[in-house]
N, CA and C atoms as a LAMMPS dump frame, in Angstrom:
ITEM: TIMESTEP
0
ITEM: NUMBER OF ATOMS
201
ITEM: BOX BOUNDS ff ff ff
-5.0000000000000000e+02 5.0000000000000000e+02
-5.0000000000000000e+02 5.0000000000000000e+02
-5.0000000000000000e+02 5.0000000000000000e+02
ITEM: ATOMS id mol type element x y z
1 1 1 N 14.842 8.517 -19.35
2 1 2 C 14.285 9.345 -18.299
3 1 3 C 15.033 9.047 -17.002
4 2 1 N 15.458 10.234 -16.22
5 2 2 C 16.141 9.976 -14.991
6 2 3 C 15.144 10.259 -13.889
7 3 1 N 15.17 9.421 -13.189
8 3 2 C 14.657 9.642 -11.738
9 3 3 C 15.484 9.442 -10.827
10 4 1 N 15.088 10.293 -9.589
11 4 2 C 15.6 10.266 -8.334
12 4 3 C 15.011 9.209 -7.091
13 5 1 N 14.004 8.476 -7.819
14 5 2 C 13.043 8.217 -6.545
15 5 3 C 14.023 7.14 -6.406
16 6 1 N 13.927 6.317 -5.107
17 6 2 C 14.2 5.434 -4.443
18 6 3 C 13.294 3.983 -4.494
19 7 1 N 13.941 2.915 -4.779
20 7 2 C 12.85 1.608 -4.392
21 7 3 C 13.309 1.516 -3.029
22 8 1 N 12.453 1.255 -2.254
23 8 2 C 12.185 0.51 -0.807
24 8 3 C 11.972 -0.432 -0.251
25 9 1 N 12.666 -1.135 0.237
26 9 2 C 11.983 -2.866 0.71
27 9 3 C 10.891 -2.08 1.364
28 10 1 N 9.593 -3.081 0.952
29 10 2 C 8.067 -2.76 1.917
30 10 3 C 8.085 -3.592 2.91
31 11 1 N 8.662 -4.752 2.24
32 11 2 C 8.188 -6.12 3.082
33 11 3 C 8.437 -5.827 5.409
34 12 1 N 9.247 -4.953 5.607
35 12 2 C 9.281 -4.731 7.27
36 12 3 C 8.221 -3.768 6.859
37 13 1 N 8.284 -2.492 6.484
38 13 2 C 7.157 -1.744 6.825
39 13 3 C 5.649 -2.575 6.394
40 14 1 N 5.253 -3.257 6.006
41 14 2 C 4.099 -3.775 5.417
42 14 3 C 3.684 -5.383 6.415
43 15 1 N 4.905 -5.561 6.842
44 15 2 C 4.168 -7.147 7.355
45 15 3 C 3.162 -7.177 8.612
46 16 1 N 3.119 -5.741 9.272
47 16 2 C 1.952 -6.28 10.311
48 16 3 C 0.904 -5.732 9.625
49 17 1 N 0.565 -5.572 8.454
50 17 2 C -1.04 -5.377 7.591
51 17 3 C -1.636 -5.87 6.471
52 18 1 N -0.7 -7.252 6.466
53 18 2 C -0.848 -8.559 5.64
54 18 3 C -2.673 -8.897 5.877
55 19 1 N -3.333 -8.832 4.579
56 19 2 C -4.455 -8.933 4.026
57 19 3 C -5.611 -7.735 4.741
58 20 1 N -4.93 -6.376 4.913
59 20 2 C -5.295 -5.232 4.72
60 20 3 C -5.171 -4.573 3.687
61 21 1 N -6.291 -3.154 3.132
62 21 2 C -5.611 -2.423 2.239
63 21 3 C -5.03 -1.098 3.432
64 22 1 N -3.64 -0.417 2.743
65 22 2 C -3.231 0.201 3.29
66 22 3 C -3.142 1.881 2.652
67 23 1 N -2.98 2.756 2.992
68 23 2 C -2.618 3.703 2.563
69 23 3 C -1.586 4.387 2.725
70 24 1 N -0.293 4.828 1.83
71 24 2 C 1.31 4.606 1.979
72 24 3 C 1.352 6.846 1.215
73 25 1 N 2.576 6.865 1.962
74 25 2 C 2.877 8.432 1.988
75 25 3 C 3.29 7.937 0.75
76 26 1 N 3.422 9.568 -0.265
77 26 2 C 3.981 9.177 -1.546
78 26 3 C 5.174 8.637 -2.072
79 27 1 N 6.558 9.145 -0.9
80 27 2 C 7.276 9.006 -1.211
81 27 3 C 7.44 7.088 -0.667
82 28 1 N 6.78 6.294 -0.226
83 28 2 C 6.699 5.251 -0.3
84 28 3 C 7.27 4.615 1.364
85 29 1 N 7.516 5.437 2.293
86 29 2 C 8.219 5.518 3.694
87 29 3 C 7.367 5.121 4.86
88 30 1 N 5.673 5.909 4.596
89 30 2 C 5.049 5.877 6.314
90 30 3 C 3.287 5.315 5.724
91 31 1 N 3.116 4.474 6.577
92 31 2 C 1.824 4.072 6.321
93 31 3 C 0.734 4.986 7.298
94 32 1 N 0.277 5.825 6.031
95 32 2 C -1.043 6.439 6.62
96 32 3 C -2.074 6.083 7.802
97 33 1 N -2.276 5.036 6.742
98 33 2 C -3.861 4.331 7.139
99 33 3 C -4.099 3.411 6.941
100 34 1 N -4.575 2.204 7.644
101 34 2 C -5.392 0.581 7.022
102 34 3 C -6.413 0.424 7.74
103 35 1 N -6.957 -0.338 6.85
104 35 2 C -8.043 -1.164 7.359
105 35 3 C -8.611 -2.434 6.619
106 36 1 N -9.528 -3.091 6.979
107 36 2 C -9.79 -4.187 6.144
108 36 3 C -10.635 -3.965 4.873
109 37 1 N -10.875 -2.679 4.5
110 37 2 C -11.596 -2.901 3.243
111 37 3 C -11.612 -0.779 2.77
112 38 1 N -11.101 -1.165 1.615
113 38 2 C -10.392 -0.249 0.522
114 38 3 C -11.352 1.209 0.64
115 39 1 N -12.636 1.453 1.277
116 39 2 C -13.572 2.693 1.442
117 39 3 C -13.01 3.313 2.805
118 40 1 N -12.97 2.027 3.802
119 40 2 C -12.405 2.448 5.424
120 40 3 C -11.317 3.114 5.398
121 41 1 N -10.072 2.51 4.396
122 41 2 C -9.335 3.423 4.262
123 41 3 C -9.21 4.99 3.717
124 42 1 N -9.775 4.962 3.023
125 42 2 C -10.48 6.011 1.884
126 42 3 C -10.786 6.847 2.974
127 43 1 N -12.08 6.924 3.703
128 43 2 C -12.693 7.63 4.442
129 43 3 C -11.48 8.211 5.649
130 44 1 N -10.377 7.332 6.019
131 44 2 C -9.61 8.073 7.229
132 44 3 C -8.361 8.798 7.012
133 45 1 N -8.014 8.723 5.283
134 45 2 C -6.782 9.532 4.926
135 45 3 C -7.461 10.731 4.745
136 46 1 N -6.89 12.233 4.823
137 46 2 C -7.181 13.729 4.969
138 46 3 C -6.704 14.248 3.192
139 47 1 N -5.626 13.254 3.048
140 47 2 C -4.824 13.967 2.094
141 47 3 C -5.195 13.403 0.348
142 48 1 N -4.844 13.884 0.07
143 48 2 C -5.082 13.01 -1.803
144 48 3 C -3.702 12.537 -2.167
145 49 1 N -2.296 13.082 -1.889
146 49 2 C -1.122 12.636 -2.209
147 49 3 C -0.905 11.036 -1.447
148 50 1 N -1.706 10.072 -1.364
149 50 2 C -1.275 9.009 -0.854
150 50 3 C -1.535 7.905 -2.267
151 51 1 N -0.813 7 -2.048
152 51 2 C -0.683 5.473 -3.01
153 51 3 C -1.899 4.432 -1.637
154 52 1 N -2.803 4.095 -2.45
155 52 2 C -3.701 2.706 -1.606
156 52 3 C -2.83 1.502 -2.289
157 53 1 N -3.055 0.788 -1.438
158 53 2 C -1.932 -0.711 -1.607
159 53 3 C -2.603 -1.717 -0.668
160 54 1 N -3.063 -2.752 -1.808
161 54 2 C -3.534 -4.415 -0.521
162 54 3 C -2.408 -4.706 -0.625
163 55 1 N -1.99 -5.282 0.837
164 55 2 C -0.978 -6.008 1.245
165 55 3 C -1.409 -7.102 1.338
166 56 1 N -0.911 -8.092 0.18
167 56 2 C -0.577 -9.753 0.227
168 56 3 C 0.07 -10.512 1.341
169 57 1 N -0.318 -11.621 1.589
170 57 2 C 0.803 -12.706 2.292
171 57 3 C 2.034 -12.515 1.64
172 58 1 N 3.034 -12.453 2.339
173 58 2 C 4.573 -12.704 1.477
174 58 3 C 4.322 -14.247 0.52
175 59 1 N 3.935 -15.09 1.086
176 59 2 C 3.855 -16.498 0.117
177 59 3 C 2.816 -16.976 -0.958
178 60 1 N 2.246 -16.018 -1.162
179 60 2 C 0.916 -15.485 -2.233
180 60 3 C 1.287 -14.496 -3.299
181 61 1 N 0.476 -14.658 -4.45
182 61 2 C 1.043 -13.733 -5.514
183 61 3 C -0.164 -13.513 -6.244
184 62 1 N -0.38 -12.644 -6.6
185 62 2 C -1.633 -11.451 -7.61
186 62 3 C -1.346 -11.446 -8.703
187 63 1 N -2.193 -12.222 -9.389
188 63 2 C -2.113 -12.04 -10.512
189 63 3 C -3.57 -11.621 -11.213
190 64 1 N -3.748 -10.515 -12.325
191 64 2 C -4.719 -9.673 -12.545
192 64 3 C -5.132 -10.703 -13.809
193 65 1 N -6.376 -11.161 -13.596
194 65 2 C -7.306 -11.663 -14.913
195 65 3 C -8.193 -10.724 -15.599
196 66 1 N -7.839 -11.297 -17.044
197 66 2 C -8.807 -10.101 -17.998
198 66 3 C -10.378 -10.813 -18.289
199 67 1 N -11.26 -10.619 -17.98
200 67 2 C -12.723 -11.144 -17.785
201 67 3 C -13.23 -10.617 -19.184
């Protein structure tokens, strides 16, 4: 499968909303919206084409447990 999309360093666009969730344009470029908790954001984007994204500390890492 070919794609055109682009990867993006986040890390400049993303570091002043370190342990916010954010809300990111699709193509992955302009931050919508943040706030500190994943509904606040919800409630102030207009659009449905956006990606929600918590932004981590750069020196922290997520890892997903299966319960």
């Amino acid at each position: 499968m070919v794609t055109k999309e682009k990867n993006y360093d986040l890390g400049k666009l993303l570091s002043p909303y370190v342990n916010k969730w954010v809300a990111l344009s699709r193509d992955r470029r302009n931050v919508i919206a943040e706030g500190n908790e994943l509904k606040e954001v919800v409630s102030k984007v207009k659009s449905k084409d956006v990606i929600f994204f918590k932004v981590f500390p750069a020196d922290s890492f997520y890892m997903p447990q299966n319960m």
